[in-house]
N, C-alpha and C positions, 0 to 999 in steps of 0.2 A: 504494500500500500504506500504512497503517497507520504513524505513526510507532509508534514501540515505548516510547518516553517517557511516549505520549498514552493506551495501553491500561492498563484498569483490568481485573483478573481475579479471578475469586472459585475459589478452591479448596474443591471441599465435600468431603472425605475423613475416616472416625471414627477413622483413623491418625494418630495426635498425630505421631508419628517422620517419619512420610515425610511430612505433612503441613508439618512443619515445615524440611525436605528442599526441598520443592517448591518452597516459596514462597522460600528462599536462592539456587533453582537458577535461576529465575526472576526476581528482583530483580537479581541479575547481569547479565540480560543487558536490565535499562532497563525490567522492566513493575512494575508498582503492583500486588501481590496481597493479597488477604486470605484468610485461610482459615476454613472453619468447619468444626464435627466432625460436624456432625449437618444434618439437613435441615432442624430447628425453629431452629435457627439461623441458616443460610443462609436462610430463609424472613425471620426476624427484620431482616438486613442488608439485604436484597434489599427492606425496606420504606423504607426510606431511602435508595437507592444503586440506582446504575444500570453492572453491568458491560459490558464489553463483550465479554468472554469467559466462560464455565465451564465449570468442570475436575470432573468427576464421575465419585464413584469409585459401583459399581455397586452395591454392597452396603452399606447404610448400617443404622446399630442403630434408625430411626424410621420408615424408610418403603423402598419398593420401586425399586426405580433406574428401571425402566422409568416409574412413575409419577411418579418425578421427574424425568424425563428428559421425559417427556411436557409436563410443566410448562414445564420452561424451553425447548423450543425453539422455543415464537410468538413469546417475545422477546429471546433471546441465542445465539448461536452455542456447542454446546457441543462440548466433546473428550471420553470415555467413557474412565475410567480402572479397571483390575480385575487382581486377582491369581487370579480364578475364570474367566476367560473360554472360552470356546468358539465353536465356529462361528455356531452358531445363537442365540448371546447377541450377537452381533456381528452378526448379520444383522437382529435383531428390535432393536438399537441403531439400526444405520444407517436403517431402516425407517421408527422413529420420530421420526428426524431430526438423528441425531446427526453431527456435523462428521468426525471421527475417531475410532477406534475404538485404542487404544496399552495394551500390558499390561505389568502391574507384575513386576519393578521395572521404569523404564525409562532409557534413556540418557540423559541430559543435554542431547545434542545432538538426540536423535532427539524431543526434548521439545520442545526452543525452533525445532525447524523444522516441527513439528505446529504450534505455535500461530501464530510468523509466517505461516502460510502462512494457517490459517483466520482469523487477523485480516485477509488482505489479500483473500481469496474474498467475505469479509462486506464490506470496505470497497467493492469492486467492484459485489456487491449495491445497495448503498444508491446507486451513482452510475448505475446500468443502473434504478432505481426513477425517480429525478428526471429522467432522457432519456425513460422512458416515461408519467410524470407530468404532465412540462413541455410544453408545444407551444415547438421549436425553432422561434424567430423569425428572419427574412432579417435579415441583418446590412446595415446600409448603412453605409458608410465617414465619418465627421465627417470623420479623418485625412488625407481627399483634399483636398490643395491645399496654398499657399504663402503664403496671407495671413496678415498681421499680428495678427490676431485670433486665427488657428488656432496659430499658434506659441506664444502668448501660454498657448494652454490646455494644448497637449502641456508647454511649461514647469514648469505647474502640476503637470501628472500626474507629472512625473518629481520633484517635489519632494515629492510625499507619496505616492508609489507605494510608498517605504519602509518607509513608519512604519507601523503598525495602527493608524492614526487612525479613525475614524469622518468620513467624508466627505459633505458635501451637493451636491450638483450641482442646480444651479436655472438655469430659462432656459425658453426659450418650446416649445410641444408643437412636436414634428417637427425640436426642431435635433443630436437626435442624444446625447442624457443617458447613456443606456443604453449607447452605445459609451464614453462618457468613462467608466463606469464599468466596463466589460471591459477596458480601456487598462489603468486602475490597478491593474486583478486581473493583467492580462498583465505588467506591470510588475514585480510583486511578488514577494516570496517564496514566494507562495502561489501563483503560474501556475498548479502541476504540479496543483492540484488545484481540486475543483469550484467552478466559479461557479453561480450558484445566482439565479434572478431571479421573486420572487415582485411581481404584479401590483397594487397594495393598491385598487384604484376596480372591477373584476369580479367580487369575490365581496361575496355580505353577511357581514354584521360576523363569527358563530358561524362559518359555513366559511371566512372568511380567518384566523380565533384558530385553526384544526385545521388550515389548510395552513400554518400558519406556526409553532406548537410542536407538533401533532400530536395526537393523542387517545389514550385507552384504549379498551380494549371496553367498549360499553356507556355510555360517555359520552354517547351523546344518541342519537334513535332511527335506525336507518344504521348505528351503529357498531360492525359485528358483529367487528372486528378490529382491535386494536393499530398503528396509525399511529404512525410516528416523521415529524415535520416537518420542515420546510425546511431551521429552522435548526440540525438537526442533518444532514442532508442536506448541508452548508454546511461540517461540519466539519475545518479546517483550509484551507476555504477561503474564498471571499466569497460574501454573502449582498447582494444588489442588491433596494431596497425601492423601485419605483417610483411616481411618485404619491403619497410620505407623508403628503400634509396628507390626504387623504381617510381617514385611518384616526379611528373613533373614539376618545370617553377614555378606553371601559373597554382599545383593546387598546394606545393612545397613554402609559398609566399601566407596560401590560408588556412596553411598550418600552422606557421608562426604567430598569426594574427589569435586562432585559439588557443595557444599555449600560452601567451603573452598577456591575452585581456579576457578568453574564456568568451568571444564575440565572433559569431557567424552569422550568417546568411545565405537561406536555400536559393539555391538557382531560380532567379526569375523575380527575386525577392528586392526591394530597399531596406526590408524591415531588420535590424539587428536582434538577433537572438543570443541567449548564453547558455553555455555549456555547463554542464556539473558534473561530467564524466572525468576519471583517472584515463591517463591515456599511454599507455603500454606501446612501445615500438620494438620489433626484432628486424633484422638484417642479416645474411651472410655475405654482406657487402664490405669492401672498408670506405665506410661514411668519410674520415677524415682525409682519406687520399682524393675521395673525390668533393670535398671541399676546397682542396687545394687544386684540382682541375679546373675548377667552378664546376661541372654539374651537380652538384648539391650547394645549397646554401649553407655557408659557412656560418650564418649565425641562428640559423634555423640546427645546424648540426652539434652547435653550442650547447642551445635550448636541449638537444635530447639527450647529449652527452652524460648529464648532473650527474646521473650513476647508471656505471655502466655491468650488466654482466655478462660475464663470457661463459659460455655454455662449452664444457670441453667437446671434445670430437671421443669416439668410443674406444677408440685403438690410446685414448690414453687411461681409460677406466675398464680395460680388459677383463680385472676381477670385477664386474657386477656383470657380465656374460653369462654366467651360470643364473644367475640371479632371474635375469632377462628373461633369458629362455625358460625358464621353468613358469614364469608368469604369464608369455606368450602361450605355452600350451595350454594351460589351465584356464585363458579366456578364450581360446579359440573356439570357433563354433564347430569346425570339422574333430576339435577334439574330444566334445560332447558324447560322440556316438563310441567309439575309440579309445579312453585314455592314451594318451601319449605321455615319453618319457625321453631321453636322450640317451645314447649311449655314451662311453666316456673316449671313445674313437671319434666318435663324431662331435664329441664336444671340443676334442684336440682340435679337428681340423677350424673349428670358431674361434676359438682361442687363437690358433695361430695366421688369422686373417689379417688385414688394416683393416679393413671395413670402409673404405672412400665414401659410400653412404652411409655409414654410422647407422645410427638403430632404426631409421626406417626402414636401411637394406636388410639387418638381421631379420628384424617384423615377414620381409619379406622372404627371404631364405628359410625360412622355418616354417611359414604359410606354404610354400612351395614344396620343403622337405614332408609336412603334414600330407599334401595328395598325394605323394608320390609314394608315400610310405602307406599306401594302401590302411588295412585291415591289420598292418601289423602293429603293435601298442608299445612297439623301439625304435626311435629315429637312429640310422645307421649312417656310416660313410654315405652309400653308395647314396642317401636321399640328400645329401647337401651339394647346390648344384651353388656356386658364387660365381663373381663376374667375371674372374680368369678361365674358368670353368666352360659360360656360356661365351665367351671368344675365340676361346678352343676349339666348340663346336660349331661355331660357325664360319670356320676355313682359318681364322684372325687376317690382319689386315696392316696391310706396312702402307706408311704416308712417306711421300717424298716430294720436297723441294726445292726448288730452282735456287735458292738463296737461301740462307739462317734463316728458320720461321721466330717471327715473337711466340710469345707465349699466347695469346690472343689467336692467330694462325695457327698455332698449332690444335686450338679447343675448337676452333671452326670449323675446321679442315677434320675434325676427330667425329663430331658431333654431324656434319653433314655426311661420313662414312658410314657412321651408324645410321641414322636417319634412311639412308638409301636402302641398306639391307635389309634393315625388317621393316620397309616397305610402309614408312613416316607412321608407325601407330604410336602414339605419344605414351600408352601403356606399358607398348613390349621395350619401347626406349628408354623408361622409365625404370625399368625394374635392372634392363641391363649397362645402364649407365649410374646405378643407384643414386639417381635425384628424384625428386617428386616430382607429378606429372606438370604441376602449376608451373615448373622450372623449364620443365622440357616445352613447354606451349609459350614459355619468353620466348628462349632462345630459337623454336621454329620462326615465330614472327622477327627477332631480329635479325637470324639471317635470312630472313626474305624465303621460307621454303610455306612447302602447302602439306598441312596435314591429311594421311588418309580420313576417307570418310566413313 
């Protein structure tokens, strides 16, 4: 629900008395109200200001209550207030879309538990949008194991789990960023409420500015409807930027602007809005080198830096391996029918891997060893296939060129070899380059290639 500090309320009532009633009766009990007497006023406000509730009385000396009732319900929760009411003015309310229907005069109490209750229906709203917005992603555990490295980061989370700092998590793809930054929301004051994880390398620039502040109607062509974004989606809780460097300057400039004043603006909007989300960034980027290239803002890079954590890569926490895998099988769903277990041959040959995708490749390797390992209830040598493994069997593959390649050449030139053999499926490139597919669908679009269909 709604803290009752956080709600902003507009009373529009031509009753200067009870108008000014309302708004004592309600200040009382911790919300922010403004009143207006008329509708050309509330229109007025309502150009610069964003409620989060309205209080509408039905009869107004400028306009028609139903027509202004009609008005405000695509974007604010409203309560219908009347000393003229009747049945069928109350039915053709609720109809329209009003929250609650209460006649004047009214109780005090019967006031403040209308509005609690339609601030926490609307909050609820908005968290039932971003479940069905969001693709809920499988959770893989960082948190499993006992090594010196993983102690080192839970340390870290519990020392700024506290603060609403603005946090950067940097470290190599697949070692698990995204749970360091669920930790620090679980950690928080902000648990109880949403976490919020917008992707910043899957959309282009225009739909990640509108999944991230949101749009008006009519903002750009699509926009048949008032969008509220993420980062109010986020409010009062954490908002999770994965991938930051990949975001351009025009929306890298109005990220600063919310880091710095907590002030945004949906696409298509003049209106200033503020933010009350924590706001989480991960990276396998290095931010600071390409501050000094300039494509990152160097003081937008500043802004994220305050505290930084580094997520090891797996090949340096080897001993939580056993660990890992033991907890991979025991949620897996193929392992359901099955018990599985590991042999200690096959747990050599994990052990003695790098792992270049760290534990999303293990996740994978094990998923993999699990089909292949049929009906039998012991994963063996023979069920673990890794990515020297799966190059092996696919002929491998020698680069050569005309000149010293940079190192940039040589990822290109690697990453377009692959791409061609298994025939562009961002899946099968995925598993045998062990990056995530979100990684593999950058780098298609920046070298200019086409995914199979």
């Amino acid at each position: 629900m709604m803290h009752q500090a956080a709600a902003h309320i507009l009373a529009i009532d031509d009753d200067a008395l009870f108008n000014d009633l309302l708004t004592e009766q309600l200040a009382e009990h911790g919300f922010a109200v403004h009143g207006a007497s008329s509708w050309a006023a509330a229109q007025d406000w309502l150009a610069d200001h964003e409620p989060d509730l309205v209080i509408l009385d039905m009869r107004l000396p400028d306009a028609d209550g139903l027509e202004a009732l009609r008005a405000l319900v695509p974007r604010y929760p409203v309560i219908v207030l009347t000393a003229y009411g009747s049945v069928r003015q109350a039915v053709e309310a609720m109809r329209f879309g009003a929250a609650e229907y209460l006649m004047k005069p009214v109780n005090p109490d019967e006031l403040e538990l209308a509005v609690t209750r339609t601030l926490g229906h609307a909050r609820l709203r908005e968290r039932l949008d971003v479940v069905e917005s969001t693709a809920l992603r499988r959770r893989t555990s960082l948190m499993v194991g006992t090594s010196e490295a993983l102690q080192r980061v839970s340390q870290m989370i519990d020392a700024v789990a506290g603060e609403d700092v603005t946090v950067l998590i940097t470290g190599e793809s697949g070692t698990g960023k995204e749970l360091v930054a669920r930790e620090i929301h679980e950690r928080s004051r902000r648990a109880t409420a949403s976490f919020v994880t917008l992707d910043c390398c899957t959309l282009q620039e225009n739909l990640f500015e509108s999944e991230l502040f949101g749009h008006e109607k009519g903002a750009f062509t699509g926009a048949d409807k008032l969008k509220k974004g993420l980062i109010e989606a986020a409010r009062g809780g954490t908002l999770f930027l994965d991938e930051i460097g990949e975001i351009g300057p025009a929306i890298q400039a109005k990220l600063l602007r919310v880091l710095e004043t907590g002030e945004f603006r949906r696409l298509g909007s003049t209106k200033t809005l503020h933010s009350d989300a924590r706001i989480l960034c991960a990276t396998n980027r290095d931010l600071a080198q390409m501050a000094r290239e300039g494509s990152f803002r160097a003081d937008l890079y500043y802004r994220l830096s305050t505290f930084v954590i580094e997520v090891p890569p797996l090949r340096a926490r080897k001993e939580d391996i056993p660990a890992l895998v033991t907890h991979f099988l025991s949620n897996h769903d193929f392992s359901r029918r099955v018990p599985k277990e590991i042999s200690p041959q096959a747990l050599d040959i994990l052990l003695g891997y790098d792992w270049p995708g760290n534990i999303r490749e293990l996740r994978n390797v094990i998923e993999r060893a699990i089909i292949l390992s049929g009906n039998s209830p012991v994963l063996k040598p023979e069920h673990i296939v890794l990515g020297t493994e799966d190059a092996e069997r696919n002929g491998g593959f020698t680069l050569t060129f005309e000149a010293p390649p940079t190192l940039e050449d040589l990822k290109e030139r690697y990453f377009r070899e692959t791409f061609q053999r298994l025939g562009g499926s961002p899946a099968q490139i995925s598993r045998a380059l062990g990056i995530s597919e979100r990684n593999v669908y950058r780098l298609i679009k920046k070298y200019g290639l086409k995914e199979s269909a």
